[in-house]
N, C-alpha and C positions, 0 to 999 in steps of 0.2 A: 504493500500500500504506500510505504514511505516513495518507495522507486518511484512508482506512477504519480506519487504530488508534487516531486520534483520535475520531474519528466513535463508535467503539462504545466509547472508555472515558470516553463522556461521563454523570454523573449526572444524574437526571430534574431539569428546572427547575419550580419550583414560581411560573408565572404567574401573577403574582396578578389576572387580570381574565380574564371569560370571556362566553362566547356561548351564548344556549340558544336553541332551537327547540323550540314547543309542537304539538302536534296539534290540528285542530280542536273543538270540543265535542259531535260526533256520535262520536269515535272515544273519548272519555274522559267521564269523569263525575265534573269536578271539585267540591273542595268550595266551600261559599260565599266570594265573594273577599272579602279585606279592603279596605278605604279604601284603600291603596297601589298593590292589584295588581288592581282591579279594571277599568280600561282596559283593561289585559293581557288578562284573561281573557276579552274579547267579542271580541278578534281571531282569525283564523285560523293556523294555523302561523306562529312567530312565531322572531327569533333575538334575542337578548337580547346586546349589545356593552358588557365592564366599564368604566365611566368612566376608570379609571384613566387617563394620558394615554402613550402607549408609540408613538410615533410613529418611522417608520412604518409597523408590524407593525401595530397596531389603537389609534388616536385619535378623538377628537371636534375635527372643527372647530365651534365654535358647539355643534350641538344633533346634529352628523347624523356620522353613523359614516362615520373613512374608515381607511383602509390597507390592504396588501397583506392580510389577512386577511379583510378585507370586502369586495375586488374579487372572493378566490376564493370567497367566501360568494355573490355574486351573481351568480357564472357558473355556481356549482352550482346553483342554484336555477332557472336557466334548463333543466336537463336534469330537475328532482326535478317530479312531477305537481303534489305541492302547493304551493302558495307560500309564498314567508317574506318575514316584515317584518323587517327588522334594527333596533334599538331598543335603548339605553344601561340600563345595570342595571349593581348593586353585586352582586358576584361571588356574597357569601352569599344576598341573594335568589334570585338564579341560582338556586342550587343548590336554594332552598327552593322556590319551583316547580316545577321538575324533581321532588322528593321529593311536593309535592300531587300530581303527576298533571299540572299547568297547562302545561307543557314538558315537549321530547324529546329536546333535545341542549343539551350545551356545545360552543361552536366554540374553537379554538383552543387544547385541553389538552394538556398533559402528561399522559402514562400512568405512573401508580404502583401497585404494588401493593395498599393502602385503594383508590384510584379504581375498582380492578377489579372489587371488591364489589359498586361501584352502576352499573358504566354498563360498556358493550360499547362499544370503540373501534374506530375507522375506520382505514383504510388510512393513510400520513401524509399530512399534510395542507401543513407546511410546515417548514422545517430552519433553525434556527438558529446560529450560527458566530459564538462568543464570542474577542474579540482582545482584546489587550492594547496600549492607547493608551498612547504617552507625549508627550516632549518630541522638535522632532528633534536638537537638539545633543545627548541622551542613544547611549549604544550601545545596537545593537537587543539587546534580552531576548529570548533564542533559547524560552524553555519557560517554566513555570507556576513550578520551581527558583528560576530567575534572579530571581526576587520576592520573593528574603529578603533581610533589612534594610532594604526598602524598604518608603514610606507608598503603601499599596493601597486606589484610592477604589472601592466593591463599593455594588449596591444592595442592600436591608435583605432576606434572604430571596430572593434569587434564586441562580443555578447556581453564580457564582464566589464567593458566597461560603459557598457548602456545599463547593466543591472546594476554594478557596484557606484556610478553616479551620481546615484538618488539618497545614496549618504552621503550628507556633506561630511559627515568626522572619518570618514576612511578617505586617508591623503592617497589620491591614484600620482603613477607613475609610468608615462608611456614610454616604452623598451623601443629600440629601434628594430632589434629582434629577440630571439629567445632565448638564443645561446649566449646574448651580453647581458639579457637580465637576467638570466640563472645566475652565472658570474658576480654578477652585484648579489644576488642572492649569498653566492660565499661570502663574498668580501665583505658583507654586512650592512651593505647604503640599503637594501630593502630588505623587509621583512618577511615577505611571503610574494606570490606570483601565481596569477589566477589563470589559467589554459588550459585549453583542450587535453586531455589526460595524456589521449594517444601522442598529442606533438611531443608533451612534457616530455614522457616514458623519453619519445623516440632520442630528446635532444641529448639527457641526461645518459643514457645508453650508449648513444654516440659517440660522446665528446666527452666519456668516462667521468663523470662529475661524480663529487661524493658530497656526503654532510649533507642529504638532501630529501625528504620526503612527502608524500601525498597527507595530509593532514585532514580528518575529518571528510564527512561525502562531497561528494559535486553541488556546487551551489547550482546547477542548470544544466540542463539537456535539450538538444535541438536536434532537429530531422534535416536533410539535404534529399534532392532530388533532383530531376531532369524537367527543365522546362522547355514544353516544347510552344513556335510559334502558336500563337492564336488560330485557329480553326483547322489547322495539320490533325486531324481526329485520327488518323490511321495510322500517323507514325507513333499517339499517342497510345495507341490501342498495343501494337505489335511492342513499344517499349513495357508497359504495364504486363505483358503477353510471356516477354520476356525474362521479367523479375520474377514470374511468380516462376518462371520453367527454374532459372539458374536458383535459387531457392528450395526448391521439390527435389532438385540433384544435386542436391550438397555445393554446387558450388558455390554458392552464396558464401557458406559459413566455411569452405579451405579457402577464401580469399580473405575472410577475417583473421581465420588463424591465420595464416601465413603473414599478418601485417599488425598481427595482436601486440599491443606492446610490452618489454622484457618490464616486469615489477622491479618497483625501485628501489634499492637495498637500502632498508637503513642501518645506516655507518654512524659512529662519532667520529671527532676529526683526530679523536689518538688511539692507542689501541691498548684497552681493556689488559690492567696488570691483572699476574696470574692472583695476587690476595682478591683483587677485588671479582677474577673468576669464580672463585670456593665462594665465595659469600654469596656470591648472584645467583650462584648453586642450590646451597643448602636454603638460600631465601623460596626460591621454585620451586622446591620440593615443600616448603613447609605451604604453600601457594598452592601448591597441586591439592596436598590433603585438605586445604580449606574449601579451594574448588569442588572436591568430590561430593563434600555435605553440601554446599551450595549447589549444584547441579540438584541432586535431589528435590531439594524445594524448589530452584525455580522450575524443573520439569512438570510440577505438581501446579504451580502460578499460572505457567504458560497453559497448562490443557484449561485449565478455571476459568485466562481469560479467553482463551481458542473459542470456549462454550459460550462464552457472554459474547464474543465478535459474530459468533456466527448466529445469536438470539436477537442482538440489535442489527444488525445485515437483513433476517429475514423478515423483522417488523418492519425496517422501511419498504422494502419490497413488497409487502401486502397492503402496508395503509393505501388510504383512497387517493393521498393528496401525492402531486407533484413534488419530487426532492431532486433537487440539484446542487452542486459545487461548481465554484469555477475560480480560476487565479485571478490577481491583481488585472490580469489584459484581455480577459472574457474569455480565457480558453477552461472548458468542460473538463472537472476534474473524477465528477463521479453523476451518476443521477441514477434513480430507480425504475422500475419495470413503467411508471403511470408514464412520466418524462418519455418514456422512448415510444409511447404510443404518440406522445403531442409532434415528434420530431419525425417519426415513422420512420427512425431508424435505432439499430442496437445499440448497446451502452458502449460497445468495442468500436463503433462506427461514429457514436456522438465527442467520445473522451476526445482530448487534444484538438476539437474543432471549437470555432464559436459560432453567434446565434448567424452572423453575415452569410454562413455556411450553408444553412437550414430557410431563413426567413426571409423574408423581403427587406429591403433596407429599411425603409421607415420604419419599419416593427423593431428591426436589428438594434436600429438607434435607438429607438425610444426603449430594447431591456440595457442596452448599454450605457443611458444616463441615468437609469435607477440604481444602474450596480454601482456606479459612482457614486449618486449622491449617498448611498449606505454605506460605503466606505470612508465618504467623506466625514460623514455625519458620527461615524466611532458606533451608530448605536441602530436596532433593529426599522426600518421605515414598510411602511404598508402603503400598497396602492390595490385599487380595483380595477382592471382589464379585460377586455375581453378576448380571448384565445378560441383559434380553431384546431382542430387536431387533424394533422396529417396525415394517419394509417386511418381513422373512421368517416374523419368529417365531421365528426362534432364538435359545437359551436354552442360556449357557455361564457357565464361572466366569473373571473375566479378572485379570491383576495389573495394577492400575494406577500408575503414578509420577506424580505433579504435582509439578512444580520452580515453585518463585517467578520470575518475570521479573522483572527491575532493568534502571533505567534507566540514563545516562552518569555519575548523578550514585550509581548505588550505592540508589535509591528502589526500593521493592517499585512494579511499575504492573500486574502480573498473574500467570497461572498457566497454565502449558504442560503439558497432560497428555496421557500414553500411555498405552494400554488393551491389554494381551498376551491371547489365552485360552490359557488353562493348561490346561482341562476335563481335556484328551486327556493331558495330562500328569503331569496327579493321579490320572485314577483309573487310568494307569502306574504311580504312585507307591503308590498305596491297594492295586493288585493284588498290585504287588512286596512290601509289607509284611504284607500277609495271609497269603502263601506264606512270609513268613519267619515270623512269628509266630503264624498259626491255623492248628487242623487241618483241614484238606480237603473234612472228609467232616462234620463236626457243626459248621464254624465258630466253634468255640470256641476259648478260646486252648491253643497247644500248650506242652510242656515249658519252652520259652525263654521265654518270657514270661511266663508264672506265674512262674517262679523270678526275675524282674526283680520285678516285683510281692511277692513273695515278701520280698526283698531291703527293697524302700521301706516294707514292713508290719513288720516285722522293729526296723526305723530309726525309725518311728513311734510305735511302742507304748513303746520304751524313751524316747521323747521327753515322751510325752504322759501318759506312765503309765498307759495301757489295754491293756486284755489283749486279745491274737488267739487265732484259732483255723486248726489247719490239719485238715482233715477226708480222710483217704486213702478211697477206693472201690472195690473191686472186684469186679464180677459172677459171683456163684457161678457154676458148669458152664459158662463161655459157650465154651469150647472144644467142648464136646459138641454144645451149639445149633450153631454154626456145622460141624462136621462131619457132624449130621444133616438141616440143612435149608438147608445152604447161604449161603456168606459174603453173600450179596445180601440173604438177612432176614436175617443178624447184622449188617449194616452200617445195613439200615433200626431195627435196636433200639437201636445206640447211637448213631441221630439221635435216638431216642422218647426214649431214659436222657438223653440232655444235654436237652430241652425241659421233661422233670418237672422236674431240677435245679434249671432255670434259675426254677418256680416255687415253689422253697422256697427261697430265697434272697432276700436285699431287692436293691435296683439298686447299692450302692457294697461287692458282696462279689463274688467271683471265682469263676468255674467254669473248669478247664481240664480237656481228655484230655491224658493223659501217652503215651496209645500204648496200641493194642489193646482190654482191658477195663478201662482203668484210667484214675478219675476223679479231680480234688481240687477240693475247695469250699473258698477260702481267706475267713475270715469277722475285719471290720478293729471296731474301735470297741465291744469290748466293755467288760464292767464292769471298773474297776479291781480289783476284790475278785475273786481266783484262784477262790473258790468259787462266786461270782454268775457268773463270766463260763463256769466249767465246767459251771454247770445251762444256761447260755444254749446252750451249743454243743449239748450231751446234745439239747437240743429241737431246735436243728436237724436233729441228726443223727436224733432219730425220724421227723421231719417227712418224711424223706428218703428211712430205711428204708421209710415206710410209702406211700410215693408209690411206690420202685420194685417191690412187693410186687404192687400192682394187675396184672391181667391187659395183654397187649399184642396189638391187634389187628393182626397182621402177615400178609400173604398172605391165604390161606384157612382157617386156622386160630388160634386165640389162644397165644399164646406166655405165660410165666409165667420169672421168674429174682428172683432173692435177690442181694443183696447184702452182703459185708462191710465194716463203716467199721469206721475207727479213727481216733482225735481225740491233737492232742497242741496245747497252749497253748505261747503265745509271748509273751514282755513281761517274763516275773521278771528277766533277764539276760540275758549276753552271750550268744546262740545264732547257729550261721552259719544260713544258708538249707540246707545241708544236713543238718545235724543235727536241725533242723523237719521235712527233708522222711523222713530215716531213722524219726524218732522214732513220724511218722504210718504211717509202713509198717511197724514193729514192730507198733504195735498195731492195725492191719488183719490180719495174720499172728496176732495172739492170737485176736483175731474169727475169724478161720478155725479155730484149733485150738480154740474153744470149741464148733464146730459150723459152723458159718458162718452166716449169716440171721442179724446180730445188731452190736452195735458194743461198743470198747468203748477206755478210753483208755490212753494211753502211762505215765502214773503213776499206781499202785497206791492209794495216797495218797491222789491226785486223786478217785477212782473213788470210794474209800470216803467222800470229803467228798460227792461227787454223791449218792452211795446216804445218807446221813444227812441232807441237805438232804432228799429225796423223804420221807424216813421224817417229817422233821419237818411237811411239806405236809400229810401226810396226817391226824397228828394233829390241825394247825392247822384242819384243816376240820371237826373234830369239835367242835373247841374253842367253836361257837356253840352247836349244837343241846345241846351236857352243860353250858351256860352257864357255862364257864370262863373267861370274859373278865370284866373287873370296870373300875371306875371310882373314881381314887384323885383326891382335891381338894386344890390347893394352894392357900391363902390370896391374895388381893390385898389388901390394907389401902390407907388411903390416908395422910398427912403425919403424921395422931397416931395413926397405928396400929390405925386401926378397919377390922374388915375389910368391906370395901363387894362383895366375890363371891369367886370361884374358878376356877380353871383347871381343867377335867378332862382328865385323866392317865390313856390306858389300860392294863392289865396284864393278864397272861393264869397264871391260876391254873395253872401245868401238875400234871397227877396224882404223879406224880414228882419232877422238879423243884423243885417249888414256883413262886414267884413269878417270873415271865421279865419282863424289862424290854422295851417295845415295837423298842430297836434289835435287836433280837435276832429279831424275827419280823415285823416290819412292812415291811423291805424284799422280803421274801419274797412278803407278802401283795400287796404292789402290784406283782409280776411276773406274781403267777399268777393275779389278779383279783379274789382273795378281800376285797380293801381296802375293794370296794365294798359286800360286806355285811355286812362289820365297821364300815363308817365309818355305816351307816345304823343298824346297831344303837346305835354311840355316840350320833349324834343323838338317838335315840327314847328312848334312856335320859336324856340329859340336859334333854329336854323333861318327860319324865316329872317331872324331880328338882326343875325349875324353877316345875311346876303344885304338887307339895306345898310346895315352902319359900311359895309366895306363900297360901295358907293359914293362913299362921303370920306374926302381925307382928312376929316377934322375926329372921325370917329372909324376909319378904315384897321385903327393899329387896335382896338377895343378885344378885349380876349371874354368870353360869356363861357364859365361854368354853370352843368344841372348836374341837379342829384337823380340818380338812378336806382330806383328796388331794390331789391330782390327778388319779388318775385319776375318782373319788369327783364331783369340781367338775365336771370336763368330760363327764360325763352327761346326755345333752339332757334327762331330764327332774328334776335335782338343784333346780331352783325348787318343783316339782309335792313332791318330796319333804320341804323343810323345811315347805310348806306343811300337808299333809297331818299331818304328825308335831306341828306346833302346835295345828290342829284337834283331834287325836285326843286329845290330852294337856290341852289348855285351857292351855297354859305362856304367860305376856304374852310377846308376840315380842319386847317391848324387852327383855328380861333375857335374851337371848339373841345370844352374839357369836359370829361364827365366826372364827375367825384362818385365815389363806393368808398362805403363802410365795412371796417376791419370782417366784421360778418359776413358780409357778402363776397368780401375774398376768400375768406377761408373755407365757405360751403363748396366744395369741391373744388380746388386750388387749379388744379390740371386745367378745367372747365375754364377756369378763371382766366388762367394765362393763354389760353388759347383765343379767346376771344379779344381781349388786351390785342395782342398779338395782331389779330388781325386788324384790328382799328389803327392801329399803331403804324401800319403799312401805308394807308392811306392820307396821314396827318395829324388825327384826332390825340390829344391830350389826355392823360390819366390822374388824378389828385385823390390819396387817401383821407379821405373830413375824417372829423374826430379824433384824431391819432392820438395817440398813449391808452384811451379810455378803455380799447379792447387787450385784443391778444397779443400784442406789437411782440414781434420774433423777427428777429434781422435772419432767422430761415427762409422765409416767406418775402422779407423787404429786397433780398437780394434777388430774389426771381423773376418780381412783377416789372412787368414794362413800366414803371411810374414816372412823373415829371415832376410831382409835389407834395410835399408832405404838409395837412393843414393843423397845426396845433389847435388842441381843442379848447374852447373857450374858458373853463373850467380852470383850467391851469396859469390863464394869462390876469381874474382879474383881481386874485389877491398881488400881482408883482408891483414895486418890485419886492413889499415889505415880506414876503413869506418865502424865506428861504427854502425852504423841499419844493415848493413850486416853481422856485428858481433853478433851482438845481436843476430838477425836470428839466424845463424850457431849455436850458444850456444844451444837456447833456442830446435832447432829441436835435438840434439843432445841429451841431458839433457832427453826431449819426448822420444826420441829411447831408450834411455835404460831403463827409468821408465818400457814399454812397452814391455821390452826383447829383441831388434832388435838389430841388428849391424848397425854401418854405412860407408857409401863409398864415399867419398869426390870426387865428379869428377873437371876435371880443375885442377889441382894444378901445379904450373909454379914455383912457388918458393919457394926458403927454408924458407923463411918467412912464407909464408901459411901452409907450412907442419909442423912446430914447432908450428905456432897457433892453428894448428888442433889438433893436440896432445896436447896440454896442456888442448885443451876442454875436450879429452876423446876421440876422433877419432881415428880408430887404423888401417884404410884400406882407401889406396890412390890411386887414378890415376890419368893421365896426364900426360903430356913432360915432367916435371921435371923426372918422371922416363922413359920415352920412346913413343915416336909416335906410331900409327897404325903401324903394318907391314905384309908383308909378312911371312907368317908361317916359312920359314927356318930361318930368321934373329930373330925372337919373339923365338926359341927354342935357336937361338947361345946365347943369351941376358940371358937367363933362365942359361943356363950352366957356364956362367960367373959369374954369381952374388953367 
């Protein structure tokens, strides 16, 4: 067991020398060879052996390839049809061959995830078993641990020193090779030296070294193999074909032995006096006889625990749930019979692999950042998943735990996970919560859970200061229907009454049955404004009368029912949830004693602000075609006061009234859509105003800003229309600027700048109003095609005495020009402000200190003056 945890928490070694095999030139059509590789290219299947000298895994004696890597290279080659030439090459040519087409394999790789990109690897091909060598008068170093505060000699880029890196306290020391760091090894500059067993054996063997031993197990073990190109399936086939033939005839294992390494003698560096022989003696013999009674008992240990390994062995194997291990790098270190049904392969097929192996990537990744974050985290994490299983096809929801595994030393080395299905368990849970919280028969929510909802809408709106709505329901005559035609069509109509519901409502509003004929629409996130938010409800609740009004095709006849609502808002103050829910059944019961078929709300007040708002609609829509809307201009000047354009100002003449200021009917307009043909008249008027003044050189240089919607902007064809209205008017599109508010850029940005964009092609100007007051992100400021940044008035009319508004002012202004923009100081009242503006670098003003809104003839007398 120990073998195999080492074996698969071994990281990929990155060999630096490799082996390729080329196909002949009937099977490829390579390209012209260069001066280097042009030998190459006139042979037949060919294997390519990297000089490097790694003896003796893969060396050159002289000129000609030897080591265990190239004996199994040339027993495979005795079972593969075509031939290979084995032949010395620098790894990156390798590979660049392989990549012409000239070559089909590299011998001897590691498998990485990049590698897997280009090449299809082979079965393994040979296992390597990295020890750690010291001194023998040192103690043996039992693990990879034990190598802190000690000098560690590591070759440059190989296994130990991608594993042994991750400790900062073990000082590494890169060897230039292995026979000068064994050497330091004698002479004492390092302490130990981490390598492949086999090189170790071979070097110290070779080059007669003493005072030297293998100390404690291999910190790591890796697989090498043959990677062949990418979609080469047949030479991959006939290599795999081949490993398992030289394998089944022995000759697999006389190329190991023949290349096995000589064990390493341990010597000290003097030689053992004959006194201290007798002692070492009679100490072994008194050693032996303690051994013998010790053997006894632990023979007696071992079967004790033999019975307990093989009792907890067979308990995971039976339980229900998924059991898996894996190392620090996602590689399978163990798993049980359930695991190899989800992967629908054996335990000896999943070990040493990971999930990327099995799964689809996104699945891959997403168990690969759970094992992290449990490893990160020191301590057990739970998630719920859903998994299909590979060998049935079935498909559950399971809870998963991975706990970190720690080694003696307290080290994370891996992740131990169990997999529960819960499926049968949830939707226990989902059925028990439906029966407590919806009703039965229209699955909607019942009494108890609206009134929780209820509760958090309630606690929201006094939070957030937006107004709710609760909307009561009840179907006229439905006692009659159901005694004349039977509770089975009354039961089918109030599924039909909760699905209409369910489409006059947006997805984050509430419908529940309270029982029998009786509905409520609880509606979250309206207008702050008790008026705004009472015409929003009124529309729901038409929306609703006139949805359950339509006929209903039930049985074999058409059924028809009315309904009464009644509405009551939530948000002004302290209200319980039942005094919401009384208030909306009061006025359901008015709705009925008004007739019924109709709605209507809980405050009188209310009602009457609804019925004045509608009154005001109706006039506002007349308000275009008797041309009572009008256009009032406020001066911009710029440093000496000259006015260089205007801002247009809309106002609406009312017959009555008189003059109404746009706060007053412009939120209206952009609820009920009207915005859009009052913002198109502005435009057309101000194109208009912009073709006369450029007729006149006394007002030809006049620059005329409007403001533009939102709903107005987000009009797919709002390009087509300033276009259009410039054409028709002959107005220069450079004397035309439209202002948007931070909102209306940021509602889909893309949108945004594409439209800019295309205005911007033809002359038209861009100026962000309001600035500072929204979102300001120099993300967004660097994007938009803009020409003006307008300081919002807010900020300009405590200056210069209120320093953080100062600051402000500075600091936006400063922004604006770093970015290229101008800026337009709205508000300014006083020559205080217009002198501290200009001293920041402001150079364009507006406000009363230069001139109120006006009527167009007084805004040209004012122009001629100055």
């Amino acid at each position: 067991m120990k073998r195999r945890l080492w074996r698969l928490l071994t990281l990929l070694v990155l060999i630096p020398m490799g082996l390729v095999a080329c196909t002949s030139a009937a099977q490829q059509s390579p390209a012209k060879p260069t001066e280097s590789t042009a030998e190459v290219s006139k042979a037949t299947p060919l294997i390519f052996l990297g000089n490097k000298k790694i003896a003796p895994v893969v060396y050159l004696e002289g000129t000609t390839p030897s080591g265990v890597a190239v004996d199994l290279t040339r027993a495979l080659a005795k079972h593969i049809s075509q031939p290979i030439e084995i032949r010395a090459m620098d790894w990156s040519q390798a590979q660049g061959l392989v990549a012409q087409g000239q070559a089909d394999a590299l011998i001897q790789i590691n498998e990485t995830e990049q590698r897997r990109k280009l090449y299809d690897f082979s079965d393994a091909l040979l296992e390597s078993r990295f020890s750690i060598f010291t001194n023998t008068d040192r103690t043996a170093i039992s693990s990879a641990s034990s190598l802190r505060g000690l000098r560690v000699g590591v070759e440059s880029g190989g296994l130990p020193q991608l594993l042994l890196a991750k400790d900062s306290l073990i000082g590494l020391t890169t060897i230039p090779n292995f026979l000068a760091g064994f050497r330091q090894l004698s002479e004492g500059s390092l302490d130990a030296i981490v390598v492949d067993h086999r090189v170790g054996s071979y070097v110290i063997a070779e080059n007669n070294l003493r005072g030297i031993k293998v100390s404690g197990s291999p910190i790591a073990l890796s697989h090498s193999a043959i990677a062949v190109r990418k979609g080469n399936t047949d030479l991959l086939q006939s290599i795999n074909k081949a490993l398992r033939a030289i394998k089944a005839d022995g000759t697999y294992d006389a190329v190991l032995e023949k290349w096995r390494p000589k064990e390493v003698v341990f010597q000290t560096r003097e030689q053992i006096s004959r006194d201290t022989y007798y002692a070492v003696t009679a100490a072994l013999l008194l050693l032996l006889l303690v051994s013998a009674v010790w053997m006894v008992f632990l023979r007696r240990e071992l079967a004790r625990r033999h019975n307990s390994e093989e009792r907890l062995h067979a308990l995971v194997q039976t339980i229900p749930d998924l059991v898996w291990l894996k190392d620090m790098e996602g590689a399978y270190l163990f798993c049980n019979q359930q695991f190899e049904r989800f992967f629908g392969a054996s335990e000896a097929e999943i070990v040493g692999k990971t999930d990327y192996d099995f799964v689809n990537r996104e699945l891959a990744d997403f168990f690969r950042d759970n094992d992290r974050k449990a490893m990160a985290a020191g301590e057990p994490r739970s998630n719920e998943e859903w998994l299909t299983f590979a060998r049935d096809g079935y498909r559950g929801l399971f809870e998963t735990i991975k706990t970190p595994m720690l080694d003696h030393a307290q080290q994370v080395i891996g992740v131990l996970g169990i997999a529960r299905d819960v499926t049968a368990r949830k939707a226990a849970e989902e059925k028990i919560e439906r029966l407590a919280f919806y009703d039965p028969l229209t699955e909607l929510p019942n009494r108890r859970l609206v009134l929780d909802r209820l509760r958090q809408a309630i606690a929201g709106s006094l939070r957030d200061g937006r107004q709710g709505a609760l909307l009561f329901i009840d179907l006229d005559n439905f006692k009659v229907l159901n005694d004349t035609s039977g509770h089975a069509v009354g039961d089918l109509l109030l599924i039909e009454v909760s699905r209409r519901l369910a489409l006059c409502v947006r997805g984050n509003d509430t419908i529940a049955r309270l029982g029998g004929d009786e509905f409520v629409v609880m509606l979250e996130d309206l207008s702050a404004n008790p008026g705004e938010a009472a015409a929003q409800a009124k529309g729901v609740g038409e929306k609703i009368h006139a949805a359950l009004d339509r006929p209903y095709a039930i049985g074999d006849a058409p059924h028809r029912t009315t309904a009464s609502i009644g509405i009551t808002l939530f948000g002004d103050g302290e209200q319980s949830v039942e005094d919401v829910l009384k208030q909306a059944d009061i006025a359901m019961y008015q709705a009925k004693a008004a007739g019924r078929d109709t709605l209507r709300f809980f405050d009188i007040v209310m009602e009457t602000a609804v019925a004045a708002r509608a009154a005001m609609e109706t006039v506002l829509r007349s308000a275009l075609t008797n041309r009572q809307l009008m256009l009032h201009y406020q001066p911009q000047v710029n440093g000496a006061r000259g006015t260089i354009g205007a801002e247009a100002l809309l106002r609406w003449q009312h017959p009555r009234r008189g003059v109404v200021m746009p706060g007053e009917f412009v939120p209206l307009a952009e609820e009920t859509g009207l915005i859009i043909s009052i913002g198109q008249w502005v435009l057309e008027t101000a194109c208009t105003q912009l073709a006369a003044w450029a007729g006149d050189a006394a007002t030809a240089h006049l620059q005329l800003a409007i403001n533009v919607s939102a709903r107005q902007f987000r009009q797919p064809n709002f390009v087509d229309c300033v276009r259009t209205a410039l054409d028709q008017t002959g107005a220069p599109p450079g004397r035309l600027e439209l202002e948007l508010t931070e909102s209306v850029v940021l509602d889909n940005i893309d949108d945004t700048i594409a439209k800019m964009q295309q205005l911007k092609e033809i002359g038209v100007g861009f100026a962000m109003d309001d600035f500072g007051t929204g979102y300001s992100s120099l993300s967004y400021l660097t994007r938009l095609p803009l020409d003006r940044l307008k300081i919002d008035r807010s900020f300009i009319c405590n200056l210069p005495d209120s320093e953080s508004d100062a600051i402000v002012v500075q600091a936006i202004i400063t922004m604006a020009h770093t970015l290229g923009l101008k800026v337009v100081a709205e508000g300014v009242e006083t020559t205080e402000q217009h002198d501290f503006l200009g001293q920041q670098g402001c150079k364009i003003f507006q406000g009363y200190l230069f001139g109120k809104p006006m009527p167009l003839g007084e805004f040209e007398a004012a122009v001629a003056a100055r």
